[in-house]
C-alpha positions as CSV (number, residue, x, y, z in Angstrom):
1,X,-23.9,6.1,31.7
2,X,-27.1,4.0,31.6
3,X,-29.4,4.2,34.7
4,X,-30.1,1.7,36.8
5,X,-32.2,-0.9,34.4
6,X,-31.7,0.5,31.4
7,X,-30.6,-1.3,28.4
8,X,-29.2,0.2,25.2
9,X,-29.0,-2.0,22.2
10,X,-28.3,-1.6,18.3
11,X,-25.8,-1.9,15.4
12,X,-23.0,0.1,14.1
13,X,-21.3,0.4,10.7
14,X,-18.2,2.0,9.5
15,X,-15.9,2.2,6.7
16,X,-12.2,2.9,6.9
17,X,-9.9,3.3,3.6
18,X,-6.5,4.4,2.9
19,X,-3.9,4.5,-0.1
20,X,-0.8,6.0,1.2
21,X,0.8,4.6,4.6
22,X,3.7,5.2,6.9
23,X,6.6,2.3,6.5
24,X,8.3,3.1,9.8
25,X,8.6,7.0,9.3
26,X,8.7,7.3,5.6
27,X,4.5,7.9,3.3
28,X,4.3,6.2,0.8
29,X,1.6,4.2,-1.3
30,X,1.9,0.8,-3.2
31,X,0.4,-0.1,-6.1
32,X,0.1,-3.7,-5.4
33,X,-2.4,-2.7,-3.0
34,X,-3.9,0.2,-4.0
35,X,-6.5,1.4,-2.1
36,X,-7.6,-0.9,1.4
37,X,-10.3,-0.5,3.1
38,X,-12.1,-2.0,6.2
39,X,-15.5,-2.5,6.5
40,X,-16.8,-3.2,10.0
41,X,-20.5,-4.2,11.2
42,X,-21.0,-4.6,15.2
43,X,-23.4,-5.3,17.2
44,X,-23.3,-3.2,20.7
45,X,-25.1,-3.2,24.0
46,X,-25.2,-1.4,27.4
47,X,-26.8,-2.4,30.6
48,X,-27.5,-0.3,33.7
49,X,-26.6,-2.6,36.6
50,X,-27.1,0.5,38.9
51,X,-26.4,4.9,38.4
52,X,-22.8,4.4,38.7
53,X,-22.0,0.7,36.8
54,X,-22.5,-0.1,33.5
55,X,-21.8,-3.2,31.8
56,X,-21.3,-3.5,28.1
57,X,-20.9,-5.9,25.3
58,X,-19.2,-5.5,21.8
59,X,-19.5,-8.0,18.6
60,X,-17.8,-7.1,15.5
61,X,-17.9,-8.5,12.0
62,X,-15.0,-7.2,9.7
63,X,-14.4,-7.1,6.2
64,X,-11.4,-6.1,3.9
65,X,-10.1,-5.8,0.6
66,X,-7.5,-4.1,-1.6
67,X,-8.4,-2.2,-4.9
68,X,-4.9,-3.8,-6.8
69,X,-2.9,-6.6,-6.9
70,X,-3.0,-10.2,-6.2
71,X,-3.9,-9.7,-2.4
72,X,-7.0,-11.9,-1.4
73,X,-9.6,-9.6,1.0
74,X,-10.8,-11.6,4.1
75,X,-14.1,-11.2,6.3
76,X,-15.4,-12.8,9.6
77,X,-16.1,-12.3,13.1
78,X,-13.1,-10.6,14.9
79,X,-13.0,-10.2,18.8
80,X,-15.7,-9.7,20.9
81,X,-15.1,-7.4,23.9
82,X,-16.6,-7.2,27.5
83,X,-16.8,-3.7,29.3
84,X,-17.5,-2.4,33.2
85,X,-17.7,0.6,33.4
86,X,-17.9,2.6,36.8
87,X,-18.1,6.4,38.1
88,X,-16.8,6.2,41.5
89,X,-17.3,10.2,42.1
90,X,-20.0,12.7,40.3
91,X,-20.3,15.9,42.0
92,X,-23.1,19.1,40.7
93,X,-23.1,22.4,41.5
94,X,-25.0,25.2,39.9
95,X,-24.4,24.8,36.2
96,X,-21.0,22.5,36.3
97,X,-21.0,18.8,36.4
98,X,-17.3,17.3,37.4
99,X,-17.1,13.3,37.0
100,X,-14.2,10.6,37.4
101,X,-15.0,7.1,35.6
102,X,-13.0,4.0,35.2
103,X,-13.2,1.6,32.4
104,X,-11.8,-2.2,32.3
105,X,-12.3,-4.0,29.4
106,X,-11.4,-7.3,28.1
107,X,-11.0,-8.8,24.5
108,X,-10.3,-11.5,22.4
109,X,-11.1,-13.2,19.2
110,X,-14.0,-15.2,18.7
111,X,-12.7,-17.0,15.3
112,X,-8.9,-18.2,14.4
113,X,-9.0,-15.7,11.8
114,X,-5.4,-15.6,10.2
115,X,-3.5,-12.6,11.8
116,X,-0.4,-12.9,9.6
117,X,-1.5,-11.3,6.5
118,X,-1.7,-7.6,7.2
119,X,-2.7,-5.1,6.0
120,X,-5.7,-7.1,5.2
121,X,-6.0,-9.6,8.5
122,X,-9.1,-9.0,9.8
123,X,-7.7,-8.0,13.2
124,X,-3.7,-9.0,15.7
125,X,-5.7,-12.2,17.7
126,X,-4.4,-10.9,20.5
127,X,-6.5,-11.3,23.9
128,X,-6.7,-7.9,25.4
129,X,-7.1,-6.2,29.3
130,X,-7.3,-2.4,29.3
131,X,-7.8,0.1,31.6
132,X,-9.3,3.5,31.5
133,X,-9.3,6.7,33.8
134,X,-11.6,9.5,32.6
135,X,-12.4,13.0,33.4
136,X,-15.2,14.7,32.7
137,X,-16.2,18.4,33.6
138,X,-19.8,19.8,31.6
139,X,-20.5,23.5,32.2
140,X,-24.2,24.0,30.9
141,X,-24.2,22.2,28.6
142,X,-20.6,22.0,26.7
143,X,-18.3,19.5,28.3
144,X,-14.3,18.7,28.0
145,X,-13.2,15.2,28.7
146,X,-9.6,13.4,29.0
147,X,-8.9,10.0,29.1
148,X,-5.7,7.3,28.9
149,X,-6.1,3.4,28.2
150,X,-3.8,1.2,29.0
151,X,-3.8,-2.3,26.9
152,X,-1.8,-5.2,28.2
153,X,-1.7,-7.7,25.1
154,X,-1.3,-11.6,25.0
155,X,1.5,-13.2,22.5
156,X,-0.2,-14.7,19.7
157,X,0.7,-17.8,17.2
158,X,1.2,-17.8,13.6
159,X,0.7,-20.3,11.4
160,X,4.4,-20.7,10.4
161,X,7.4,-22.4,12.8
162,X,9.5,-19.0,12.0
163,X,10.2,-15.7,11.1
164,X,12.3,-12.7,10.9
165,X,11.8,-9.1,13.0
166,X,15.4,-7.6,13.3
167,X,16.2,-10.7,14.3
168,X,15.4,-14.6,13.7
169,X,13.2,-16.5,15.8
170,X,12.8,-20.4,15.2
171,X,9.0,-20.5,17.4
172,X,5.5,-19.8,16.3
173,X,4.6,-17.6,19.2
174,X,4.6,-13.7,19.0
175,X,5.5,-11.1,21.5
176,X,2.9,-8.6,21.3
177,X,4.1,-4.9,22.7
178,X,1.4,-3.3,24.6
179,X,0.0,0.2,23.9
180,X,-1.3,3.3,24.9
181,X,-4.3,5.2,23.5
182,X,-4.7,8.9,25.0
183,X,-8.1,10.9,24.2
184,X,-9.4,14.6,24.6
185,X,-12.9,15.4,23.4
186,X,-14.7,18.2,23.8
187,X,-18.4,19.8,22.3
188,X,-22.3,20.1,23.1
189,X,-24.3,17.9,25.2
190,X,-28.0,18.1,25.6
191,X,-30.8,15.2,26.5
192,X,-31.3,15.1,23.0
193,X,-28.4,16.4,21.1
194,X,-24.2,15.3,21.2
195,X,-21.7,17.1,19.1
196,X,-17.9,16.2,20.1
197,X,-14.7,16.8,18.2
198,X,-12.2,14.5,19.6
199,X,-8.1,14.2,19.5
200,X,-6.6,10.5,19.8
201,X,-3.1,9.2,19.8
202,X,-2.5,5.5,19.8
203,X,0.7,4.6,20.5
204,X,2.4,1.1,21.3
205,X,5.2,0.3,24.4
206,X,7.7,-0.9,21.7
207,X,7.7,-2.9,18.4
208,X,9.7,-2.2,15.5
209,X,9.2,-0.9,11.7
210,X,7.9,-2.1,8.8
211,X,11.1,-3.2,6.8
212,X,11.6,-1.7,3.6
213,X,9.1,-3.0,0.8
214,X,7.8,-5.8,2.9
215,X,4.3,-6.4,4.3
216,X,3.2,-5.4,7.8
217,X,3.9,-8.1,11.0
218,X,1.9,-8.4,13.8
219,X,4.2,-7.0,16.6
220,X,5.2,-3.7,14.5
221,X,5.6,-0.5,16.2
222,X,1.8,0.8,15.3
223,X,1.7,4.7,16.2
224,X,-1.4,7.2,15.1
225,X,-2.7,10.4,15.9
226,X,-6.3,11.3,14.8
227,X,-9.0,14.0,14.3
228,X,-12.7,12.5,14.8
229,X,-16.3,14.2,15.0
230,X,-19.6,12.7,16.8
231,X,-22.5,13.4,16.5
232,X,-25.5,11.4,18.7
233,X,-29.3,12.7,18.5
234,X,-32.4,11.2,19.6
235,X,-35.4,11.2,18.0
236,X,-38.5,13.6,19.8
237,X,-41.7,12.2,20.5
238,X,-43.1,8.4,20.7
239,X,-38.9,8.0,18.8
240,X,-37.0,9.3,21.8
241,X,-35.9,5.7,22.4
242,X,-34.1,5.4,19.1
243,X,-30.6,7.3,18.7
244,X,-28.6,7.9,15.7
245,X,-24.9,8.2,15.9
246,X,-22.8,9.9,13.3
247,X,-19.0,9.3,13.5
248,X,-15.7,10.4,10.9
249,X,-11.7,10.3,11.6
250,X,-8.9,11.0,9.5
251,X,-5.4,9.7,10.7
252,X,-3.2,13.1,10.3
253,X,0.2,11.7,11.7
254,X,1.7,7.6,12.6
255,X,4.0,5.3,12.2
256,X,3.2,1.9,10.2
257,X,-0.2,2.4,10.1
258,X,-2.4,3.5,7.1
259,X,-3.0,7.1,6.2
260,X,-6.9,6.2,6.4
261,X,-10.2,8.2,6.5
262,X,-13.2,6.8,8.3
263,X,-17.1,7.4,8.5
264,X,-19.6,5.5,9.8
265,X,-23.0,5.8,11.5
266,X,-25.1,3.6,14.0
267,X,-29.1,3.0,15.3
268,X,-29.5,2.2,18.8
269,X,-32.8,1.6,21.1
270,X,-33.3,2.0,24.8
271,X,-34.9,-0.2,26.6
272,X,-36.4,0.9,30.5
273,X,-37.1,-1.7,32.5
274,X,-37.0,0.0,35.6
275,X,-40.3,1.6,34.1
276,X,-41.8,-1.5,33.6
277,X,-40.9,-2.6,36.8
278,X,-42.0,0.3,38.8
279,X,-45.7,-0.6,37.0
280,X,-45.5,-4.3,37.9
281,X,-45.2,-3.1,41.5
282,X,-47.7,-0.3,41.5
283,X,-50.2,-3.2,39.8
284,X,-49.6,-6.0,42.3
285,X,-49.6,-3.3,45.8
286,X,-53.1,-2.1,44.0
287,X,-55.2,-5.6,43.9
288,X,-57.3,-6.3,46.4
């Protein structure tokens, strides 16, 4: 959480690659595709409206391409997202920390990016409302925390008047299922100093698979289980507003989704304006 006035800003980069993928059940790889990757650039932000309630912003830029093939890459702006997030109950004692937060978030996209073309669509174009219960409990200074999301997702429109699932359909207009993603994380947390390794399983309320040797669709089942690490240190000294965050994944289990392995890092910079206006007040009670 931010404190009341604070304001955290900065960028994040990461890049995601896979060659082999899960067609319903079965790995495989293609080599029409070869290896696709995802590049993504976002800018972030977090405000401290007060202790307790946080508000943040997300703005992605995403890029893709394929290694073989005749499969054209695509980049733009994907969906921007706004965040509230709240801690209705903190309570200390001694050494251990207990917290309970919840998270609502909405997103949608920004640019009518084309979303039938996976697996190199930029992003679904669906509008997005998730919500998030998490618990946290820190003893010292390691720390355990679960949490479930659950995404309610719009239909969305193709640029075609038909097409086939298991069944045929004679309308534009997708059905998206909605989904499920379910996190533990645990590590080392200090004022300085975030280590986390961190278990999460995506998994969506329906959909169905990837037909054999055809391309992805939109409303597939899309199921994933994956292994990330975080790392998060501020600098000492005059730098202790600048953080740098370290981040990797590897998908070890889904369902018609790639098999893909992910790094990326970030810079951020906080910003303290209750500081400055705790000064502002001291310098205006002071004059004569």
């Amino acid at each position: 959480m931010m404190s009341k006035q604070q304001f955290c800003t900065g960028l994040m980069y990461s890049n995601s690659s896979w060659t082999n993928y899960w067609e319903g059940t079965l790995q495989r790889n293609n080599l029409n595709l070869g290896r696709v990757s995802t590049q993504l650039a976002m800018y972030g932000a977090n405000y401290g409206v007060s202790d307790k309630l946080n508000l943040l912003i997300g703005l992605p830029y995403v890029r893709t391409q394929a290694s073989a093939g005749q499969l054209a890459g695509m980049q733009g702006i994907q969906d921007g997202s706004l965040t509230v997030k709240y801690m209705p109950l903190e309570i200390s004692k001694g050494d251990r920390t207990f917290a309970l937060y919840t998270v609502g978030s909405i997103s949608t996209p920004l640019t009518n990016y084309v979303k039938d073309y996976l697996p190199l669509a930029i992003g679904l174009g669906s509008t997005n409302v998730s919500m998030r219960g998490m618990i946290d409990y820190q003893y010292k200074r390691w720390f355990a925390t679960m949490s479930s999301t659950f995404i309610q997702r719009s239909n969305i429109t193709l640029d075609r008047n038909a097409y086939f699932t298991t069944t045929m359909h004679y309308t534009n207009e997708v059905a998206m299922p909605n989904a499920w993603l379910h996190q533990i994380r645990s590590g080392y947390r200090s004022s300085s100093f975030i280590a986390e390794l961190l278990a999460t399983r995506f998994v969506t309320a329906g959909g169905f698979d990837i037909t054999r040797n055809n391309m992805p669709f939109p409303s597939n089942r899309m199921n994933s289980t994956a292994i990330e690490t975080h790392l998060k240190y501020y600098l000492p000294g005059k730098w202790s507003s600048i953080s740098l965050d370290f981040n990797g994944s590897t998908v070890i289990a889904g369902r018609n989704v790639g098999k893909s392995t992910m790094w990326g890092f970030g810079i951020f910079y906080l910003f303290d304006f209750s500081s400055t206006t705790t000064t502002s007040s001291v310098s205006t009670t002071t004059q004569p």
